[in-house]
C-alpha positions as CSV (number, residue, x, y, z in Angstrom):
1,X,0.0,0.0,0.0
2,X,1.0,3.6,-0.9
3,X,2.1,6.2,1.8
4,X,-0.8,8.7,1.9
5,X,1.4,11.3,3.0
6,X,3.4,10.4,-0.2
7,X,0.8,10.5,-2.2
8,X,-0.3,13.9,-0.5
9,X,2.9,15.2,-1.1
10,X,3.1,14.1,-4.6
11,X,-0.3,15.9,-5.3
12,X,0.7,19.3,-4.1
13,X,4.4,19.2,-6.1
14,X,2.8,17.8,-9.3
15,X,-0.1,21.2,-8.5
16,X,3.5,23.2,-7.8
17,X,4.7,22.1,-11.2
18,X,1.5,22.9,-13.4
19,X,1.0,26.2,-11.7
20,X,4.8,27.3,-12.7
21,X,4.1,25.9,-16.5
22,X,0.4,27.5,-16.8
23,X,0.2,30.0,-14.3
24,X,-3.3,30.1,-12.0
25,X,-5.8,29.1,-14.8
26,X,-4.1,25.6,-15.4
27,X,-3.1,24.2,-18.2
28,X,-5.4,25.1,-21.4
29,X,-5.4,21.2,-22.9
30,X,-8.8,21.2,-22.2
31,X,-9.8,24.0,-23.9
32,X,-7.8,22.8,-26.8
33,X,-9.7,19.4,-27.1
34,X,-13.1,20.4,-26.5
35,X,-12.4,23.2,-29.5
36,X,-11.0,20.6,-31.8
37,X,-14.1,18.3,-31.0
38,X,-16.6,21.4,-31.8
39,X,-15.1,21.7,-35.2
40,X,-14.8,18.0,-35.8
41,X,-18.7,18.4,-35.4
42,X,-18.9,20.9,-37.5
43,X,-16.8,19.4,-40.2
44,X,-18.4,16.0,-40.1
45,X,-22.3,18.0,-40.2
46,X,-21.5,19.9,-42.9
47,X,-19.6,17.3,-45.1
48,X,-19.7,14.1,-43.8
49,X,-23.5,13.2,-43.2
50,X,-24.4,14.8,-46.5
51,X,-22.0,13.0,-48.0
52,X,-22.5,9.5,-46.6
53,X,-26.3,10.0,-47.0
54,X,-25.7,10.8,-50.7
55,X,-23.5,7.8,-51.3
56,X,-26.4,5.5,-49.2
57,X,-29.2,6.9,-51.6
58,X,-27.0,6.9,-54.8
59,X,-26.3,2.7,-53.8
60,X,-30.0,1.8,-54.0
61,X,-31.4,2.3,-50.5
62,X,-33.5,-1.2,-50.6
63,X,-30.1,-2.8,-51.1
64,X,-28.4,-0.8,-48.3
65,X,-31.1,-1.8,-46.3
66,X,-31.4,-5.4,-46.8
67,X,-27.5,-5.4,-46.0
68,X,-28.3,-4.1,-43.0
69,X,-30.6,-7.3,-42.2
70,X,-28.1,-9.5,-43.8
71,X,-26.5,-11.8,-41.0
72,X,-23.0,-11.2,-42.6
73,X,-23.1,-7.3,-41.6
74,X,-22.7,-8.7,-38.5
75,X,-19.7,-10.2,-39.6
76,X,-18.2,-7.4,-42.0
77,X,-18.6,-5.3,-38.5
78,X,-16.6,-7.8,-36.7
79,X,-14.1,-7.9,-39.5
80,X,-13.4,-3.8,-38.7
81,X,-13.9,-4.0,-35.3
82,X,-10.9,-6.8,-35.5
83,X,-9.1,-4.4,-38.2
84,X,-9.2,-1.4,-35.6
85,X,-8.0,-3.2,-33.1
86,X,-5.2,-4.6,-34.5
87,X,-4.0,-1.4,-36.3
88,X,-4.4,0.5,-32.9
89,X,-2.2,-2.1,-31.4
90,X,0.6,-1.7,-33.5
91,X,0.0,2.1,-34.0
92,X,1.0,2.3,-30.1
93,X,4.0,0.8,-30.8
94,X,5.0,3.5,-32.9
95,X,3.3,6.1,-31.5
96,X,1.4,5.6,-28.1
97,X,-2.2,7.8,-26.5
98,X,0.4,8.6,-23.4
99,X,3.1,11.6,-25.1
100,X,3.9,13.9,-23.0
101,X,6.9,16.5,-24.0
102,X,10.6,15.2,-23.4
103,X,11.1,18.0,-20.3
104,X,8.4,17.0,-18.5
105,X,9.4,13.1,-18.7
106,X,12.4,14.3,-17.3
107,X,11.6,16.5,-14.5
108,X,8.4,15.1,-13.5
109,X,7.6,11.6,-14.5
110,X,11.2,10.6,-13.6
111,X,10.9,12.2,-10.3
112,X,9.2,10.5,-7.0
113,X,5.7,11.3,-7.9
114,X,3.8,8.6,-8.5
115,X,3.6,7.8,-13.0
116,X,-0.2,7.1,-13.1
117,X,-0.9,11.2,-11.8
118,X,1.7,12.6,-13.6
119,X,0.8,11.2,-16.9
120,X,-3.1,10.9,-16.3
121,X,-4.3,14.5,-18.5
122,X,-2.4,12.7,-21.5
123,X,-4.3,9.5,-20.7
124,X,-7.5,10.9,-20.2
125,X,-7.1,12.9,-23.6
126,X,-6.3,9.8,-25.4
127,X,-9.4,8.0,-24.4
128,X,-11.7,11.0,-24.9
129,X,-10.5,11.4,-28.7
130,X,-10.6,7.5,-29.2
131,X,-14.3,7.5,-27.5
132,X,-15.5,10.4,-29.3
133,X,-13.9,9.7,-32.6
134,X,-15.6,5.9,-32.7
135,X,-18.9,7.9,-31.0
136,X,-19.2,10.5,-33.5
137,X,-18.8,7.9,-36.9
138,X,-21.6,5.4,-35.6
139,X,-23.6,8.5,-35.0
140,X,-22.4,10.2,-38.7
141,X,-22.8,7.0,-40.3
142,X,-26.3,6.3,-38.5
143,X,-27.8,9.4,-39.5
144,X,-26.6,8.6,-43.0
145,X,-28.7,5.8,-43.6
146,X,-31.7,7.2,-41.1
147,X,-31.6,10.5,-43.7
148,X,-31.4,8.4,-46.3
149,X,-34.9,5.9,-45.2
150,X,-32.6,3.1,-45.9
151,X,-32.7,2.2,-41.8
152,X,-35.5,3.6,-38.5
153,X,-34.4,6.0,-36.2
154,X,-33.5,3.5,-33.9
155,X,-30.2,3.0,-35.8
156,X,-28.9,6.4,-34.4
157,X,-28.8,5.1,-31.0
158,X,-27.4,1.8,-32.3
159,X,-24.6,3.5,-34.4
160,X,-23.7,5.7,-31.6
161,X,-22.9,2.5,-28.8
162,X,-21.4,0.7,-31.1
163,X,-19.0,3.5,-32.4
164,X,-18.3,4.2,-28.4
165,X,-17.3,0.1,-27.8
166,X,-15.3,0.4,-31.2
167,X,-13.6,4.1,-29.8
168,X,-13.3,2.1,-26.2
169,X,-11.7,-0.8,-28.0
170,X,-9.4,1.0,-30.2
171,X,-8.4,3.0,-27.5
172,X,-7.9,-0.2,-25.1
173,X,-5.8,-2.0,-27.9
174,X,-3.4,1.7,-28.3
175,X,-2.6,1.9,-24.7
176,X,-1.1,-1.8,-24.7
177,X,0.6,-1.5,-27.7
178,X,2.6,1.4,-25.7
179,X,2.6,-0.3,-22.5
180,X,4.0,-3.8,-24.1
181,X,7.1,-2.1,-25.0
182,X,8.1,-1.6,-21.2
183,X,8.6,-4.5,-18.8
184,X,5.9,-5.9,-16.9
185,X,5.5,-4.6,-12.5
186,X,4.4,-6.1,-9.8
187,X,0.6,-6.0,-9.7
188,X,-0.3,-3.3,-7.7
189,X,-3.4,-1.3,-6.6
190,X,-6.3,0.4,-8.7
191,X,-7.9,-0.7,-12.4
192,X,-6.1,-2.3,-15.2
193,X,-5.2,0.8,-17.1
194,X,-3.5,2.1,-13.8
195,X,-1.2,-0.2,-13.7
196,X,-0.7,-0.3,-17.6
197,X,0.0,3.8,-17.4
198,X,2.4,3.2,-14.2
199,X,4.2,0.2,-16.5
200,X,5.6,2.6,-19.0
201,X,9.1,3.3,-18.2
202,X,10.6,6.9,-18.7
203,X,13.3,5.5,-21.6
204,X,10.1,4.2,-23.4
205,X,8.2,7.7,-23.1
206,X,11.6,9.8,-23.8
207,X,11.8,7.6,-27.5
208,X,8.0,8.0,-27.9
209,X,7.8,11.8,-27.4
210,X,11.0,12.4,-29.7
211,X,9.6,10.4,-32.4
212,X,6.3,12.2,-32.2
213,X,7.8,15.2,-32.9
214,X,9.9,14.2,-35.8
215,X,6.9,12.7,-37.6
216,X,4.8,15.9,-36.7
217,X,7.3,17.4,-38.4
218,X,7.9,15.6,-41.3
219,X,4.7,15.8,-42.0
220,X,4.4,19.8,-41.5
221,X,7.3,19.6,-43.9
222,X,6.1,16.9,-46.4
223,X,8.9,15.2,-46.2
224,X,7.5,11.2,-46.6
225,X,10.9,9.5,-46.0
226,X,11.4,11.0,-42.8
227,X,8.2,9.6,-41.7
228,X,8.4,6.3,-43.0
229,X,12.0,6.1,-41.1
230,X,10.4,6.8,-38.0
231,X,7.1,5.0,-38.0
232,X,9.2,2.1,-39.7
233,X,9.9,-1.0,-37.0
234,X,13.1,-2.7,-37.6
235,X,13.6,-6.0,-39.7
236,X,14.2,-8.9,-37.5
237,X,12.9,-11.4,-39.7
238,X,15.4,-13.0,-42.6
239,X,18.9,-11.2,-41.5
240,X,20.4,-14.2,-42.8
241,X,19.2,-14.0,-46.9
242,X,21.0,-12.6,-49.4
243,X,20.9,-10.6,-52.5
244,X,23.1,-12.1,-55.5
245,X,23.8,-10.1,-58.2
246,X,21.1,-10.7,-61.6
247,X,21.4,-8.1,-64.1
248,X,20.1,-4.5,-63.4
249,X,16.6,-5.3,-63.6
250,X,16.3,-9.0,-62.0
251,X,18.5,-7.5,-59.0
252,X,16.0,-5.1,-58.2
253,X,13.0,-7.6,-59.0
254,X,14.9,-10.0,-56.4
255,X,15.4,-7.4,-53.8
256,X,12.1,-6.2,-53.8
257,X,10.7,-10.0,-53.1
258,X,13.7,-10.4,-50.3
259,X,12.2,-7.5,-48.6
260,X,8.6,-8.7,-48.4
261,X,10.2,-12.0,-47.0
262,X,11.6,-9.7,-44.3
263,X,8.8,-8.1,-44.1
264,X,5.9,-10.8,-43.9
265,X,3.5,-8.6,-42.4
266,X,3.0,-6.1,-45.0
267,X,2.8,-9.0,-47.9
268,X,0.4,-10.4,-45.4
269,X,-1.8,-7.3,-45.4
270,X,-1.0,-6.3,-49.1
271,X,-2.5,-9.7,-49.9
272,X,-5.7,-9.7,-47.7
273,X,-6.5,-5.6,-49.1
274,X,-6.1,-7.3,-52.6
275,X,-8.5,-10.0,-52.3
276,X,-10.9,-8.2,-50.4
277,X,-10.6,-5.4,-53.2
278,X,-11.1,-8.4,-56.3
279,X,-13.8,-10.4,-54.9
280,X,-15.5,-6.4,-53.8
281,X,-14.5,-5.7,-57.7
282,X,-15.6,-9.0,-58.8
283,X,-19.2,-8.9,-57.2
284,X,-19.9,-5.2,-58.6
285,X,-19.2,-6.6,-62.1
286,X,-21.0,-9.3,-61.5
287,X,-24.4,-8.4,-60.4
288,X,-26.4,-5.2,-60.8
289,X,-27.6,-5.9,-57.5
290,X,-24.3,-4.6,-55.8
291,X,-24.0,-0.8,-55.1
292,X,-21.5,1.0,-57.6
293,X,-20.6,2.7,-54.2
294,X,-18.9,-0.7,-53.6
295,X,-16.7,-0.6,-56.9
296,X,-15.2,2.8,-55.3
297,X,-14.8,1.3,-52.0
298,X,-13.2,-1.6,-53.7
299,X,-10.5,1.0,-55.7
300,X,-9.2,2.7,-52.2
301,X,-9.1,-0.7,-50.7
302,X,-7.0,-2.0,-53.8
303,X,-4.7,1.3,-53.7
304,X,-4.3,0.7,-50.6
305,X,-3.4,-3.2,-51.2
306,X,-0.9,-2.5,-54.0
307,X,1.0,0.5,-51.5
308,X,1.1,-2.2,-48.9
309,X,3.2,-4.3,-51.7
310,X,5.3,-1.4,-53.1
311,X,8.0,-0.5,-50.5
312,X,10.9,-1.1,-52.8
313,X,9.2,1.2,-55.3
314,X,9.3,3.8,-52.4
315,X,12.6,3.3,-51.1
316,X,13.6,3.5,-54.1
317,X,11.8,6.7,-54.8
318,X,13.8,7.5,-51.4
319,X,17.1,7.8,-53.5
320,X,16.2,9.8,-56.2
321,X,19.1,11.5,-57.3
322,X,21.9,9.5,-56.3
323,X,24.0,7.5,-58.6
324,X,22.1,4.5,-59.3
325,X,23.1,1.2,-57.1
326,X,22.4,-1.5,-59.6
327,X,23.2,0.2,-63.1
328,X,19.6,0.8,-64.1
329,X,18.3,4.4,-64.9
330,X,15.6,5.7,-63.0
331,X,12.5,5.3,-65.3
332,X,13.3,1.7,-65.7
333,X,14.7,1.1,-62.0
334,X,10.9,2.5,-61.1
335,X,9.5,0.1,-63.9
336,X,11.0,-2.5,-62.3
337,X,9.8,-2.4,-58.5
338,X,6.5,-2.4,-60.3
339,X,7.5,-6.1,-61.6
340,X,6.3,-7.7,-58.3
341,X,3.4,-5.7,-56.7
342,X,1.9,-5.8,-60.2
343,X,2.2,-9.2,-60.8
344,X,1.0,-10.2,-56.9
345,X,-2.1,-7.5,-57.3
346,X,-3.0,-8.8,-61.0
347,X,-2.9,-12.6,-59.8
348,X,-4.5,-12.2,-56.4
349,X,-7.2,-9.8,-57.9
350,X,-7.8,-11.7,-61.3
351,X,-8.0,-15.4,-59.6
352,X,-10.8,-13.7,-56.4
353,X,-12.4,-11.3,-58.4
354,X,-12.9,-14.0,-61.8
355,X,-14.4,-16.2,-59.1
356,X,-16.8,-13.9,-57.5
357,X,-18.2,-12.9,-60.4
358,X,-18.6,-16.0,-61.8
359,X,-20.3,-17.1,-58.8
360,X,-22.9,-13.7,-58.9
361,X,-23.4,-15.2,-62.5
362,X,-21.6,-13.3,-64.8
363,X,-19.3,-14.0,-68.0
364,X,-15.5,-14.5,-67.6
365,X,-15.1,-12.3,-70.4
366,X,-17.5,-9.5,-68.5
367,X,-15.4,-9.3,-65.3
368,X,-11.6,-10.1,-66.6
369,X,-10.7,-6.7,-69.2
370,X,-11.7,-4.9,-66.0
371,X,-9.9,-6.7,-63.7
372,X,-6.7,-6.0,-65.3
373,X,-7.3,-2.8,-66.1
374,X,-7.2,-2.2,-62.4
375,X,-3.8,-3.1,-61.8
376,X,-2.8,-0.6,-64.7
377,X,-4.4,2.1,-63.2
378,X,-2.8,1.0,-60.2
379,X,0.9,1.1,-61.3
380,X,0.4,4.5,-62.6
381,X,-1.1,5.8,-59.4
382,X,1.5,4.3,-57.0
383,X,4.7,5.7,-59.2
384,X,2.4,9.2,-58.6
385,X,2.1,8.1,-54.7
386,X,5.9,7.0,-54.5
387,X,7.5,10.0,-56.7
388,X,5.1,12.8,-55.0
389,X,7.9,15.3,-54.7
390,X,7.8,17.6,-51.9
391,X,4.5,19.9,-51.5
392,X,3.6,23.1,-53.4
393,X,4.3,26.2,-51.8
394,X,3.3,29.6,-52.3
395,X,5.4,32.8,-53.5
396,X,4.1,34.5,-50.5
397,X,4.8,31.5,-47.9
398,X,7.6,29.1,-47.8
399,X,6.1,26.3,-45.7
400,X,2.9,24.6,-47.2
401,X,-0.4,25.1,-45.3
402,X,-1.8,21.7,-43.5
403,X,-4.8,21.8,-45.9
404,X,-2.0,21.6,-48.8
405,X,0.1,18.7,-47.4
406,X,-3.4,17.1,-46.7
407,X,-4.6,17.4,-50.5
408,X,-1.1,16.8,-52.0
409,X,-0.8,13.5,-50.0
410,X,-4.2,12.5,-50.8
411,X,-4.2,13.1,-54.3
412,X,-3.2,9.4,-55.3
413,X,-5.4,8.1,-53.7
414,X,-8.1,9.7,-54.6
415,X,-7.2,9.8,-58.3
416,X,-7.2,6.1,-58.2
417,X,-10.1,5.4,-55.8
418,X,-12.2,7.7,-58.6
419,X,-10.8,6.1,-62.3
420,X,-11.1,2.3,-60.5
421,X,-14.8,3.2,-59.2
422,X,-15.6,5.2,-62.3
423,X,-14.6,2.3,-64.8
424,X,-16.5,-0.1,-62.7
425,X,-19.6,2.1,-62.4
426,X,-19.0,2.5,-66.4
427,X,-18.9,-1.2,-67.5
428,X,-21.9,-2.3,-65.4
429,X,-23.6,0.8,-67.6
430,X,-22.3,0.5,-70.8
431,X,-20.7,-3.2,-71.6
432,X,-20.9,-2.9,-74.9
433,X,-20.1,0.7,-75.7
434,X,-16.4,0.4,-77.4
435,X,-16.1,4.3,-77.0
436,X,-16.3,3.2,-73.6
437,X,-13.4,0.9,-73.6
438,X,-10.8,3.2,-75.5
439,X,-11.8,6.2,-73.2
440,X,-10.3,3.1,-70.2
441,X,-7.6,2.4,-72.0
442,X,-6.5,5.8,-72.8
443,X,-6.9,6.9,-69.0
444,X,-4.9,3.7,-68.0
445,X,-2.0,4.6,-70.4
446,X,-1.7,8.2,-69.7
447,X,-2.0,7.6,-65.7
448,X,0.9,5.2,-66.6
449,X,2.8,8.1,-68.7
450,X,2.2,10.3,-66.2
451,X,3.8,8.3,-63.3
452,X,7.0,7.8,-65.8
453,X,7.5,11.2,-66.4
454,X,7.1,12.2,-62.8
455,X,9.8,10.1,-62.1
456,X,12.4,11.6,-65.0
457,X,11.0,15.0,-63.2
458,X,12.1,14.2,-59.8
459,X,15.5,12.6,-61.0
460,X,16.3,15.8,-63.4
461,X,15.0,18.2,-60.3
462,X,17.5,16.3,-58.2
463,X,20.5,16.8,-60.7
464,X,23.4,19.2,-59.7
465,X,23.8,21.9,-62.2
């Protein structure tokens, strides 16, 4: 048991130390979150439920609603909750809901005063952003499908439970990912999460808080590679492999499959996103009972899949500029790196996607052209994702607003989540239309050109004069 004089004393130096940091009127955190949440309400009313009510009455409401009573929405929704949970997990390894600034792990949380009350405010931030994050999308996407008649009212309540377990979860599965990193104590007194707080050690906190600021600001500064360096966890797996020497292009082919060995996880992942993507792709060419909001859905997902795949593309991308390692020039050391996420997205999404739709009841030859077309439009977009360049500026301000880095970053993505959706939405519309098909393949080959040339930009840009 703790010494309540201890504890007493503890109380009034940790009061001592806030009052010389904030003054009399405390620390404004609070202030600060409770502002951030009013405009996160404002964003999400203004765009977000118009939005996500369009998209429900745009996918045929009847359908949305018979999802709804489908018993396997009760499985997709334990598929995310699973999804969250996991990502939150390893996002706290990386960067954790406990972060407090470097000086005050030093001077305060190392000191006598017991962790769990020094660190709590950072705690109790966390939880509130994870529990009204998850709150606020049930509620968003609850009042999406009540505005849109596709679901009762009830759904709001529903939505807005489920999004707080969700939030509660996420945010359960983020504070062990941090507190994992730190040796186990003795169990102690008070609730689980006490004892998970008063686990983190001061070296683990100290590494934490630096690498949250450097990713804050490489990402203030667009600068991608810094951020990947830090979020990155190192290889452990396959230290032992080797990379033999092939030929300029094989070589790279060969270390880009040596690093998804070392790096099971992401194939892992890249692999899931691409099936789910195919057989989502597969089912929206196959039946005019699925949503076209599905075929855009399934595009993200599939972007998302291919990135997962494409790390030697972006380390490569990392090194623009520098004398090239394996002999190959730069347009055709990027073509390369596109050798292996291409072929792994075209089989994986071809093979799930032919067989979905095949089982919906369409033609082979109605779902295939399409399917492969995807990975095109693909390749182009992630040589745009992986030779991005640094963000525009203005003449008037050097460093790029948030709004700009936001757009500039999203861009890719979005580019490909619209041409994959789009082309979907397009040959469940007009099948037969051949205009159709050379307007595809002419966006498919100048998405391609575009991501070639981006690259001979960024390796001419790097050039000394």
């Amino acid at each position: 048991m703790s010494d309540p004089g201890a504890v007493v004393s503890g109380r009034e130096r940790l009061e001592d130390a806030n009052h010389v940091l904030h003054g009399p009127g405390g620390s404004p955190a609070r202030k600060e979150v409770a502002y951030a949440a009013y405009v996160a309400v404002i964003v999400v009313g203004l765009y977000g439920f118009p939005l996500l009510r369009a998209l429900v009455i745009a996918a045929d409401r009847e359908a949305m609603a018979s999802a709804l009573r489908s018993p396997w929405s009760a499985l997709v929704l334990v598929a995310v909750v699973a999804a969250v949970a996991v990502a939150a997990r390893e996002a706290g390894r990386v960067r954790g809901p406990i972060v407090a600034p470097v000086p005050w792990i030093d001077h305060v949380v190392a000191s006598s005063i017991d962790r769990w009350a020094s660190l709590r405010p950072w705690f109790g931030y966390s939880l509130f952003a994870a529990l009204f994050a998850g709150g606020l999308s049930g509620l968003v996407v609850g009042a999406a499908f009540a505005g849109a008649r596709a679901a009762g009212w009830w759904i709001l309540p529903a939505g807005l439970v489920v999004g707080l377990l969700v939030g509660l979860l996420a945010g359960t599965a983020w504070l062990v990912g941090q507190s994992q990193l730190s040796p186990p104590l003795p169990r102690g007194d008070g609730p689980w999460w006490v004892r998970e707080v008063r686990r983190l050690g001061v070296h683990d906190l100290r590494t934490q808080s630096s690498r949250s600021n450097r990713i804050v600001g490489g990402v203030q500064a667009g600068d991608l590679r810094a951020v990947r360096l830090e979020a990155a966890r190192p290889v452990t797996r396959g230290r032992d492999l080797r990379l033999r020497h092939r030929g300029p292009i094989m070589t790279l082919v060969a270390r880009d499959v040596l690093g998804l060995r070392r790096s099971p996880a992401a194939a892992v992942v890249g692999l899931l996103l691409c099936a789910s993507a195919g057989a989502a792709l597969g089912a929206t060419l196959g039946s005019t009972a699925v949503p076209p909001l599905v075929g855009f859905l399934a595009g993200l997902v599939s972007h998302l899949g291919f990135g997962a795949l494409s790390e030697g593309l972006r380390l490569e991308a990392d090194t623009v500029g520098t004398p090239p390692l394996f002999g190959a020039p730069p347009v055709r050391a990027a073509a390369a790196h596109l050798l292996v996420p291409g072929a792994v997205h075209l089989v994986t999404t071809v093979l799930v996607g032919c067989v979905t739709g095949v089982s919906v009841g369409a033609d082979l030859g109605a779902v295939l052209p399409w399917l492969v077309m995807t990975t095109v439009f693909l390749a182009g977009g992630s040589l745009l994702a992986a030779y991005r360049g640094r963000p525009p500026v203005s003449q008037f301000n050097p460093v790029p607003s948030p709004q700009t880095v936001a757009v500039w970053y999203a861009f890719p993505l979005i580019l490909c989540t619209l041409l994959v959706g789009g082309m979907v939405w397009g040959a469940t519309q007009f099948p037969t239309n051949g205009w159709f098909v050379i307007a595809i393949w002419v966006a498919a080959i100048c998405l391609l050109y575009a991501g070639l040339n981006r690259v001979q930009r960024e390796n001419l840009a790097h050039r000394a004069v």
